[in-house]
C-alpha positions as CSV (number, residue, x, y, z in Angstrom):
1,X,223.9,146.8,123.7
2,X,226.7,144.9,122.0
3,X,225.8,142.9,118.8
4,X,226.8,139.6,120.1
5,X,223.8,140.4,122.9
6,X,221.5,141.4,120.8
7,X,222.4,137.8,118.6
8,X,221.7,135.9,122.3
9,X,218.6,137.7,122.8
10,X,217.4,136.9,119.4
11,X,218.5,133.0,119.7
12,X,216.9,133.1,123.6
13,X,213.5,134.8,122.2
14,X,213.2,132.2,119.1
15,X,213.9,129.1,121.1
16,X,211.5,130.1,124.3
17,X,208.9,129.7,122.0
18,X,210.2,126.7,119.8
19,X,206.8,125.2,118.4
20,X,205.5,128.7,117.2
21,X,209.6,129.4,115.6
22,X,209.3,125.6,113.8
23,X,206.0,126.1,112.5
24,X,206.8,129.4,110.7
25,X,210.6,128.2,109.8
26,X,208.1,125.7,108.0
27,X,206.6,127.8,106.1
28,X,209.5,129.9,105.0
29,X,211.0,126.6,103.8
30,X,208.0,125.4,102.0
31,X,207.5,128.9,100.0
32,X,211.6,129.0,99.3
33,X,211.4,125.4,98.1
34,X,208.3,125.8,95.8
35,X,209.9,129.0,94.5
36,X,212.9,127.5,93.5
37,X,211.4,124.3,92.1
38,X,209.1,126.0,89.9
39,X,211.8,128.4,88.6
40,X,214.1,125.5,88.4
41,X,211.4,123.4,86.4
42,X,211.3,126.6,83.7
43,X,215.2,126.2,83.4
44,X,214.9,122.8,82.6
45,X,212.3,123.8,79.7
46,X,215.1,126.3,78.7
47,X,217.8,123.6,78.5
48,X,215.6,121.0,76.7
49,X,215.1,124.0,74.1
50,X,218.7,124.8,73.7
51,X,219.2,121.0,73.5
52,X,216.8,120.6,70.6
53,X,217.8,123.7,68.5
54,X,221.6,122.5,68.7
55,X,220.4,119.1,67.1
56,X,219.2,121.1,64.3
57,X,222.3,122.1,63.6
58,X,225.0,125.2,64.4
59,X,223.5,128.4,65.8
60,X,226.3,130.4,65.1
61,X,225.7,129.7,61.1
62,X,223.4,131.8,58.9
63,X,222.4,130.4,55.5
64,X,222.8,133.3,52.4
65,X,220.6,133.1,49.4
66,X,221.1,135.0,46.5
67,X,218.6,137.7,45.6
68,X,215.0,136.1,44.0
69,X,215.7,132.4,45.1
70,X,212.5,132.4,46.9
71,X,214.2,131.7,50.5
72,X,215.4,133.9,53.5
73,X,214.6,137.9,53.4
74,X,216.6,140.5,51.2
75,X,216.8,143.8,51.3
76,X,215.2,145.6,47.9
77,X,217.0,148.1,48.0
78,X,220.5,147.6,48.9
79,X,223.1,146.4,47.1
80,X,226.9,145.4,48.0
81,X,230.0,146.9,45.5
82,X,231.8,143.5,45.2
83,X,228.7,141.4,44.5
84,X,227.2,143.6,42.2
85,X,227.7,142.6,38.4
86,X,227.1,144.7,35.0
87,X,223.6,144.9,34.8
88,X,222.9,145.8,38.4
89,X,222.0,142.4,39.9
90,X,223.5,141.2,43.3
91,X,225.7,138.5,42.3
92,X,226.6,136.2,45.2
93,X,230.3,135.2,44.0
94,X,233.4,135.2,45.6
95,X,233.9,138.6,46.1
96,X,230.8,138.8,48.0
97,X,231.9,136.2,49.5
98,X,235.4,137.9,50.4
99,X,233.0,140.7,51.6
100,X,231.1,138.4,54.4
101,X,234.1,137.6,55.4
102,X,235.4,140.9,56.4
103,X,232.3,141.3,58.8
104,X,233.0,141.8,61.4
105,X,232.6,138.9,64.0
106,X,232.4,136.8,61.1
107,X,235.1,133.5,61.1
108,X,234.1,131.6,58.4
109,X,232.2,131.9,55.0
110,X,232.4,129.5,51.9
111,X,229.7,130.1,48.4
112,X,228.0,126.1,48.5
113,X,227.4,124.7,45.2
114,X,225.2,121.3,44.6
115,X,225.1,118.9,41.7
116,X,221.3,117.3,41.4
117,X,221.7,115.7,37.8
118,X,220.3,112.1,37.3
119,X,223.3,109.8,38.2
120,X,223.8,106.4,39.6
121,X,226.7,105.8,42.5
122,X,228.1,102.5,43.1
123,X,230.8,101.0,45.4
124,X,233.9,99.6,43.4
125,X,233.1,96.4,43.0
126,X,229.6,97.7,41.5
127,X,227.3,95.3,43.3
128,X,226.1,97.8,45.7
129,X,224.5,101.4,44.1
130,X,221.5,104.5,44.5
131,X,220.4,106.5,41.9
132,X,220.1,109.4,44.0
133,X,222.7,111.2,46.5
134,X,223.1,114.8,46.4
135,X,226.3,116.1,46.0
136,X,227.1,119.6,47.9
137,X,230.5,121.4,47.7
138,X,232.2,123.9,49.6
139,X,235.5,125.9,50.1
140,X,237.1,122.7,52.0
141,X,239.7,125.4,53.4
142,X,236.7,126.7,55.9
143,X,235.8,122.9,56.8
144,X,237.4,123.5,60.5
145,X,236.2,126.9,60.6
146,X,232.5,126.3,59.6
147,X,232.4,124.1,62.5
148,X,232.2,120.9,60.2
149,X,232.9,117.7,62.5
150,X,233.9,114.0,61.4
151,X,232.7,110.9,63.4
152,X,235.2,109.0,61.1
153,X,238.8,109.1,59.1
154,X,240.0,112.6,58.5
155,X,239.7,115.5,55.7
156,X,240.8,115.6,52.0
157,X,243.8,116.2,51.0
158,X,243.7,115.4,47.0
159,X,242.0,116.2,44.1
160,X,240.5,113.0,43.7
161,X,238.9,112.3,47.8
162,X,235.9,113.0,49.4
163,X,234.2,113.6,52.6
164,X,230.5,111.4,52.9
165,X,227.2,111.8,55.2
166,X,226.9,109.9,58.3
167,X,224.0,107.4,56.4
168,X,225.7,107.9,53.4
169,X,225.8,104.1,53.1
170,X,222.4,103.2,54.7
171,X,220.8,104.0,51.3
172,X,222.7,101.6,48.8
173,X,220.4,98.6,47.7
174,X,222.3,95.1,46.8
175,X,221.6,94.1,43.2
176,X,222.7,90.5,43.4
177,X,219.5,90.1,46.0
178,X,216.8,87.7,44.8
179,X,214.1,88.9,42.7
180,X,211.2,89.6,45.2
181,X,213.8,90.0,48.2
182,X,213.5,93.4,49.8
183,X,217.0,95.3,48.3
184,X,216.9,98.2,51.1
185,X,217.0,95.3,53.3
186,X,219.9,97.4,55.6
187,X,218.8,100.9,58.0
188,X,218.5,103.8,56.2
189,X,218.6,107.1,57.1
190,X,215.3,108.5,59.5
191,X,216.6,111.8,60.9
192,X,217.5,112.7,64.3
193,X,219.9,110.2,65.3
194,X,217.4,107.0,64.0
195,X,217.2,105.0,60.9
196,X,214.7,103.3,60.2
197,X,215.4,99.2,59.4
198,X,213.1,96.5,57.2
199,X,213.6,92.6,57.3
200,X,212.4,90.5,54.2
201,X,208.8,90.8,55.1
202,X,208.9,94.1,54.6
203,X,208.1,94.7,58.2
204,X,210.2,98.1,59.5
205,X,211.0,99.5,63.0
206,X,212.8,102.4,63.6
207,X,215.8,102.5,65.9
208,X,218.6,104.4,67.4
209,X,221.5,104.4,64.6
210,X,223.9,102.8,67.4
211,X,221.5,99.7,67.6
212,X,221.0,99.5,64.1
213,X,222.2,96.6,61.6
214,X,225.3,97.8,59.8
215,X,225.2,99.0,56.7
216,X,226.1,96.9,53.9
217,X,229.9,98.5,53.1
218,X,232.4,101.2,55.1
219,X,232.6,103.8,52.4
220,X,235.9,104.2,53.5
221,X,237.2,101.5,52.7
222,X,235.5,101.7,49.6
223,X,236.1,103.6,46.2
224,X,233.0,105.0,44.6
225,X,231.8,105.8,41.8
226,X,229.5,108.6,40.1
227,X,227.7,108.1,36.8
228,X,225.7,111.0,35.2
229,X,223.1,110.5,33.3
230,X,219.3,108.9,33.4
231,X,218.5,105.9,31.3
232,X,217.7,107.6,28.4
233,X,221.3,109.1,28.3
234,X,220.7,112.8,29.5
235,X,221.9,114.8,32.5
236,X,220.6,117.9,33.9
237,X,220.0,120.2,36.5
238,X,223.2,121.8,38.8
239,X,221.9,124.0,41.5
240,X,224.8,126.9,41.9
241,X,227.0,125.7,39.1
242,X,229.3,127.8,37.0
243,X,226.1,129.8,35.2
244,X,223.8,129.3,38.0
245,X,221.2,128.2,35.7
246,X,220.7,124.5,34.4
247,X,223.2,122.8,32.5
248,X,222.9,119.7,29.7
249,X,225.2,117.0,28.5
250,X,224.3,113.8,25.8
251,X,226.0,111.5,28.5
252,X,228.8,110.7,26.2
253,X,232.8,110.4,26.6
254,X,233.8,114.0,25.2
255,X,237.5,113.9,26.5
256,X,239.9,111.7,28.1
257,X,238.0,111.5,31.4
258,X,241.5,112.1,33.5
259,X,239.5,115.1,35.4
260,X,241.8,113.9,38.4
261,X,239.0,111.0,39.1
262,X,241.1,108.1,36.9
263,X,237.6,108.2,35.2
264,X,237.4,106.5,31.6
265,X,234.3,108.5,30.6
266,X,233.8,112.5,30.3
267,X,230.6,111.5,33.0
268,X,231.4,109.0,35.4
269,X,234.1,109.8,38.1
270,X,235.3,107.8,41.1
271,X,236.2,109.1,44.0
272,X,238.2,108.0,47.3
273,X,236.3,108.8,50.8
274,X,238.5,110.0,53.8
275,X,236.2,110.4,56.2
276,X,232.5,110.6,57.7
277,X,230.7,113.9,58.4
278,X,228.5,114.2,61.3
279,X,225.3,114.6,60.0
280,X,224.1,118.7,60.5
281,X,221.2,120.0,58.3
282,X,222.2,123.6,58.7
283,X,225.5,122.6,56.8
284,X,223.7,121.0,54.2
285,X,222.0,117.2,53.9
286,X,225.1,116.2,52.1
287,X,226.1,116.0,56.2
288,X,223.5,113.1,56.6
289,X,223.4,111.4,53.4
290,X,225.7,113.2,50.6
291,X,228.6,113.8,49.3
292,X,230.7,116.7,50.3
293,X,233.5,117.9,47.5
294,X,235.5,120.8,47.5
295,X,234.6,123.5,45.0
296,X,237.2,123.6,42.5
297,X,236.6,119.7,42.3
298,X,232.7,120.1,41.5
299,X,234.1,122.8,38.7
300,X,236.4,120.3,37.1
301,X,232.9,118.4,36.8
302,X,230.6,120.4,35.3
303,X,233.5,121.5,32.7
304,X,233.8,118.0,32.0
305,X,230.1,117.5,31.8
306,X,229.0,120.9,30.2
307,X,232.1,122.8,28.9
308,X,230.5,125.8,27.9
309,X,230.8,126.4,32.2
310,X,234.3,126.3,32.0
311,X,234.1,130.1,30.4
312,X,231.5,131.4,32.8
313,X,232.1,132.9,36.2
314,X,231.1,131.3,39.2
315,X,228.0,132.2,41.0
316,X,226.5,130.8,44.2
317,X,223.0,130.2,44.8
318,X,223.5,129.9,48.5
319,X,226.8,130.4,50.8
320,X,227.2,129.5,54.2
321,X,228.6,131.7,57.1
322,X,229.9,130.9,60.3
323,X,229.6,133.6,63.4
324,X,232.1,133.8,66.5
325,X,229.3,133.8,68.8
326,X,225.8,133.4,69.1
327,X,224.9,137.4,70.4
328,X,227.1,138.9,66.8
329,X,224.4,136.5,64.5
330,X,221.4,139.4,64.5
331,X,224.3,141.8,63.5
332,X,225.5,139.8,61.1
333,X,222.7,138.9,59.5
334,X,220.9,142.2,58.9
335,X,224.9,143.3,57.3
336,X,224.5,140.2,55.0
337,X,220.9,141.6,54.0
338,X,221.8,145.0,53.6
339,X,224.4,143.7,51.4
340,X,221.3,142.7,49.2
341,X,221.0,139.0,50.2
342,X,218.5,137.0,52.0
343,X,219.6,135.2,54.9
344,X,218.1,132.4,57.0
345,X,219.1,131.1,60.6
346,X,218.0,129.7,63.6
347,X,218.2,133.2,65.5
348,X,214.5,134.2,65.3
349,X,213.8,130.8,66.4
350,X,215.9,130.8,69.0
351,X,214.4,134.2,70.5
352,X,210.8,132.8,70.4
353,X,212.4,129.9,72.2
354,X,214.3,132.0,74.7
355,X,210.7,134.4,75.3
356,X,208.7,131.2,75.6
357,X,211.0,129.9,78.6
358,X,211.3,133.5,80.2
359,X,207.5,133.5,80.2
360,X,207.3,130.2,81.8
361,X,209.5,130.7,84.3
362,X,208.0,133.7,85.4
363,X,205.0,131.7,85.3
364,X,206.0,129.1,87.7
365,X,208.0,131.3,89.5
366,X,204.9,133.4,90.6
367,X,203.1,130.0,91.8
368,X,206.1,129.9,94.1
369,X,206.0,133.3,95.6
370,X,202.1,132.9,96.3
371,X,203.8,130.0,98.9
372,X,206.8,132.6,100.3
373,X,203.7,135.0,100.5
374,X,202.1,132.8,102.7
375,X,205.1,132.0,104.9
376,X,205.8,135.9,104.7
377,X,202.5,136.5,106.8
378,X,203.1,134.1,108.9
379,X,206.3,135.6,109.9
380,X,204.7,139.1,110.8
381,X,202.1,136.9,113.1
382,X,204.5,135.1,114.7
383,X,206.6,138.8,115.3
384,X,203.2,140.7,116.4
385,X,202.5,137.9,118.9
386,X,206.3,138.2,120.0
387,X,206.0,141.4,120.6
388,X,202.7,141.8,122.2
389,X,204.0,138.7,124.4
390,X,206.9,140.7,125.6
391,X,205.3,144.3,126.3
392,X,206.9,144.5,129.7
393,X,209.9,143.1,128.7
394,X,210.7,145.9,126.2
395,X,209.6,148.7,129.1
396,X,212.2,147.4,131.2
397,X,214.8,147.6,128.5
398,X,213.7,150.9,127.7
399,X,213.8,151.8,131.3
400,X,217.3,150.3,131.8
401,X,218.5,152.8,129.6
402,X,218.3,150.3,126.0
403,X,218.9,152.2,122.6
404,X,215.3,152.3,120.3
405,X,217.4,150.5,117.8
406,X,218.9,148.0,119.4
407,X,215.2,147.0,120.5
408,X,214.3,147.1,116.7
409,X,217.4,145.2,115.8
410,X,216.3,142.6,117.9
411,X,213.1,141.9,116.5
412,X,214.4,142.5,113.1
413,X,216.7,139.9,113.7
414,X,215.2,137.3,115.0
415,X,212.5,138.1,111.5
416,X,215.5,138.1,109.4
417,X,217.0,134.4,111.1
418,X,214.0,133.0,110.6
419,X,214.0,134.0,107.0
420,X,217.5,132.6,106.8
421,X,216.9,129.3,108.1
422,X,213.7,128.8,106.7
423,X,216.3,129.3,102.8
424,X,218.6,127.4,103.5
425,X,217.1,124.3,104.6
426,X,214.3,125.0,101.5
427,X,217.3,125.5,99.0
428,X,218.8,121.9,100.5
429,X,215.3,120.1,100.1
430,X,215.0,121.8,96.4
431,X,218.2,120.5,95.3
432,X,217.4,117.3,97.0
433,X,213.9,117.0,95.3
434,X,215.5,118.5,91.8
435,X,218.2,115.6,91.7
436,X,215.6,112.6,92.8
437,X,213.6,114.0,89.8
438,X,216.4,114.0,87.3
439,X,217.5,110.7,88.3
440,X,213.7,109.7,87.8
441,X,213.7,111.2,84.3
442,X,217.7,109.4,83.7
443,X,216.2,105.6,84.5
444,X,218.6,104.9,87.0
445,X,221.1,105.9,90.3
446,X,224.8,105.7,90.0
447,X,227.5,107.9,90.6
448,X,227.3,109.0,87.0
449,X,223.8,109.3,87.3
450,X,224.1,111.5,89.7
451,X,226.7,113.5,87.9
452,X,224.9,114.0,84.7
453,X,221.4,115.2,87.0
454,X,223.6,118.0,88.7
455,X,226.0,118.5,86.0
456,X,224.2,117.8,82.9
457,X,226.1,117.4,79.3
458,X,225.3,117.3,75.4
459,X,223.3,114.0,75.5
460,X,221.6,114.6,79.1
461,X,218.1,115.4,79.5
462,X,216.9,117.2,82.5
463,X,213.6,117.6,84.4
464,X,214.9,120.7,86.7
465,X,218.1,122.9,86.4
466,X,219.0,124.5,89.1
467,X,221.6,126.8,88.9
468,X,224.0,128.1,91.9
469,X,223.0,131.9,91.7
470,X,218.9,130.4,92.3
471,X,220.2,129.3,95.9
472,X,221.6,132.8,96.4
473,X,219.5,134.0,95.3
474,X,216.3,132.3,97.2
475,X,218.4,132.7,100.4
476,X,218.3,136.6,99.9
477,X,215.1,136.7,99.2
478,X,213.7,134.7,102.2
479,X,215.5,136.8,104.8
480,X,214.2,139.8,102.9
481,X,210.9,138.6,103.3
482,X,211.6,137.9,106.6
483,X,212.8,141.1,107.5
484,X,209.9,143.5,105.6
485,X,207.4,141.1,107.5
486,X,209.5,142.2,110.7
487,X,209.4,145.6,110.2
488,X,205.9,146.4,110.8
489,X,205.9,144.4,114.5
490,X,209.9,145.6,115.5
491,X,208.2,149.6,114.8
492,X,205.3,148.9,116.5
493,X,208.2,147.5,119.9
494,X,209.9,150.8,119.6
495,X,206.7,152.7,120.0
496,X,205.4,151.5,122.9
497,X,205.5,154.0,125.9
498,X,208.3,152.5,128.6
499,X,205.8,153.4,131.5
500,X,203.2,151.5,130.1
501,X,205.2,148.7,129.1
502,X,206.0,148.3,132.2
503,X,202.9,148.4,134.3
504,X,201.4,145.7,131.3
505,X,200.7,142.6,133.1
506,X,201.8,140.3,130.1
C-alpha cells in the first residue's frame, strides 16, 4: 500500500467512529494541557525566584573579605604571592587585587574602603543635615565595569564630586521646623523600592518610592558638606582605611583644609554630587543611602584627618568583584578562596533557588502525566475495540495480498494522530489558559498587557511561563503516548490468522 492510502484509511477509520475518536482526543488534550500547565506554573516559580534574587543585587558579583573579618569562607591554608605581606598574613591590597583581576572570567575588581567616623552632613545652605550616612569608596575606573548604574546625572570626573544613594536625600531632617513638629517629616528610605512617609501626627505609611512626597532637596543641585567629629570634638572609626585598623583625630583644623574639597577646616569637606546611584546592596548601601567617593579621594581624607595614614600602605577590608557570567562565579569564587580570602555571593543561594524550582516542577509536572496516563489508556481501548471491530476487515487485507506492516502502520497511525491532535489543541488551550491567568495576576487586558503576560520583562510578574520548547515538547510526547498505547492493539491486528479473520462475523 502507498502511504497516502494508508493516511485515508487512517482518517476513514477515525471518523466512522467519530464519538468514540472525540471522546479519547479529549482526553489526550486534557492530560497534555494539565501537563503543561503544571510544568508551566513551576517556571513561573522559577522566574519569580530569578526576579527576586536580581533585586538583591548583581549575581555576577562576589563580595571578598580579608582573612579573620568574621564574613564569607577562607581557605586556612592557602595563601596568594601578591597579597601576602612580611609576616605571613594575607593582605587584601592592590596587588591582590591586580591578582583577581587576572582570573580568569573575571571583568572587574576594585578593594572598597568605608569611612564610619561620627560626622554631620548638611546641604549648602546648612538648613537641611543627618548625622549619619556612610561613606563607601571604590576604584571609580571599574564604576561601568562593576555593573554600577545611575537613575540620575552622570559620573565624576574631579577630585572634588561625588556619586549619592538613590534615598540619599530622604534621610535629611529640616532644622528650621517648629519645636514639636516631626523633622523627618519627608519619605525615607524602606528598602525594596518603598520608603516609608510620616505627616505631623506622626502617623506613617509606607509607599512605592514613585508615589512618595519628594524629598526636601535634589542633591544635585546641591553642594554638601561633611563634618567629622561628635559633639564632644572626636572622630573615629574607618572600616578599610590606610592601616585597616581605627584611626583618631581632636577634630581640629591641622592644615589649610585645600584637600581639593575648598574646605576651611582639616575635618569638614564639601563635595559636589554628579549623579544618583541606583540603589544595589551587593555593591554596598552607600547605593541606597550613601555616598560613593573614589579611593584616592577617601585617602586624601583620612591623611587630612589622621596623618600618621598618609605613611601606611593601603589595605582593604573587603573588595568587590564583578564576573562575565553567572556559570564562571563558582570558579571564581573558590580561586578567590584559595587565594586565602573569604568570599560571599548570591551563588549558593541561587542553586537552592534553582533545586527548589526543579523539584517543583517535577512535582507538578508528575500531577500532569497522572492525566496523559489516563488519556494514554484510553487510547489503547479505543485501538483494541478498533481492532476487534474490524477482524474481518484485516483478513480481507491480508487475503488481498496487504503487507503485515502496512496493517500495523495503519493502526499505529491513526494511535499516533490521535495523539497529535489531542497536543496540539491541549498546547492551544494551555497557552490560552496561561495568558488569562497572567492577565488575572497583571490587573488588567490591553495590548500591553497582553505583551508583558507572553513576553514578560524586568518589572513583570508572572503566574505561568510557558516557554516554546514545552509546546514541542508536549506535542512529542502526546503522539508518543499515542503510539506506545497503539502498539499493543496494531501487534495484536497483524497476528490474527487471515482465514479466521475472515470467516469472523464482526
Amino acid at each position: 500500500m502507498r502511504f497516502d492510502d494508508i493516511l485515508r484509511l487512517c482518517a476513514q477509520n477515525m471518523f466512522r467512529r467519530k464519538s468514540r475518536t472525540i471522546l479519547t482526543v479529549l482526553g489526550v488534550i486534557v492530560g497534555c494541557c494539565s501537563i503543561v500547565l503544571m510544568i508551566s506554573l513551576g517556571a513561573g516559580v522559577s522566574e519569580q525566584n530569578q526576579a527576586m534574587l536580581k533585586q538583591m543585587g548583581d549575581l555576577n558579583v562576589i563580595t571578598v573579605y580579608k582573612p579573620g573579618s568574621g564574613y564569607g569562607t577562607a581557605s586556612s591554608t592557602s595563601t596568594s604571592s601578591s597579597g601576602t605581606g612580611a609576616d605571613g598574613e594575607v593582605k587584601l591590597d592592590d596587588d591582590a587585587i591586580a591578582s583577581m583581576k587576572e582570573i580568569p572570567g573575571v571583568v572587574g575588581a576594585t578593594g572598597q574602603m568605608t569611612i564610619d567616623y561620627p560626622l554631620t552632613v548638611s546641604t549648602d545652605n546648612g538648613r537641611y543635615y543627618t548625622t549619619y550616612v556612610m561613606i563607601d569608596a571604590i576604584d571609580m575606573s571599574e564604576f561601568s565595569t562593576l555593573g554600577l548604574e545611575l537613575t540620575q546625572g552622570e559620573a565624576p570626573k574631579r577630585a572634588d564630586e561625588v556619586l549619592v544613594g538613590q534615598y540619599f536625600a530622604y534621610q535629611f531632617m529640616d532644622k528650621y521646623r517648629p519645636e514639636g513638629s516631626n523633622m523627618r517629616n519627608q519619605p525615607y528610605d524602606a528598602g525594596d523600592g518603598q520608603v516609608t512617609q510620616c505627616d505631623n501626627t506622626g502617623n506613617c505609611e509606607t509607599v512605592p518610592a514613585d508615589e512618595a512626597q519628594k524629598p526636601f532637596f535634589d542633591p544635585v543641585t546641591s553642594t554638601i558638606t561633611v563634618t567629622f567629629g561628635s559633639q564632644d570634638g572626636s572622630s573615629s572609626g574607618v572600616v578599610g582605611s590606610a592601616s585597616g585598623t581605627t584611626g583618631t583625630t581632636d577634630g581640629t583644623s591641622t592644615g589649610d583644609g585645600s584637600s581639593g574639597s575648598g574646605s576651611s577646616s582639616a575635618n569638614t569637606f564639601k563635595f559636589k554630587p554628579t549623579g544618583i546611584l541606583k540603589e544595589d546592596y551587593n555593591k554596598g548601601q552607600a547605593t541606597s543611602t550613601g555616598m560613593l567617593l573614589d579611593i584616592t579621594q577617601v585617602r586624601a581624607m583620612l591623611a587630612k584627618l589622621d596623618k600618621s595614614t598618609a605613611l601606611k600602605g593601603t589595605s582593604y577590608n573587603q573588595a568587590m568583584v564583578k564576573v562575565s557570567d553567572i556559570s564562571q562565579v563558582p570558579d571564581v569564587e573558590q580561586q578567590i578562596r584559595d587565594m586565602g580570602f573569604g568570599t560571599t555571593s548570591y551563588e549558593q543561594m541561587r542553586k537552592d533557588l534553582e533545586q527548589q524550582s526543579r523539584f517543583i516542577q517535577l512535582m507538578l509536572g508528575g500531577i500532569g502525566a497522572v492525566s496523559l496516563l489516563v488519556a494514554a489508556i484510553g487510547i489503547t481501548n479505543t485501538m483494541v475495540m478498533s481492532v476487534t471491530e474490524r477482524t474481518r476487515e484485516i483478513g480481507i487485507m491480508k487475503a488481498l495480498g496487504c503487507y503485515v506492516r502496512d496493517i500495523r502502520m495503519m493502526f499505529l497511525g491513526e494511535a499516533g494522530a490521535i495523539g497529535f491532535m489531542g497536543g496540539v489543541i491541549g498546547c492551544i488551550l494551555s497557552g490560552v489558559i496561561s495568558l488569562g491567568l497572567n492577565l488575572l495576576v497583571l490587573g488588567g487586558f490591553s495590548w500591553e498587557h497582553v505583551r508583558q503576560a507572553i513576553m514578560g520583562g524586568d518589572d513583570v510578574t508572572r503566574l505561568s511561563v510557558i516557554p516554546p520548547w514545552l509546546f514541542v515538547f508536549a506535542i512529542l510526547f502526546s503522539m508518543a503516548i499515542g503510539l506506545i498505547s497503539g502498539f499493543g492493539p496494531s501487534n495484536k491486528a497483524v497476528k490474527i490468522p487471515a482465514l479466521d479473520a475472515i470467516k469472523n462475523e464482526q
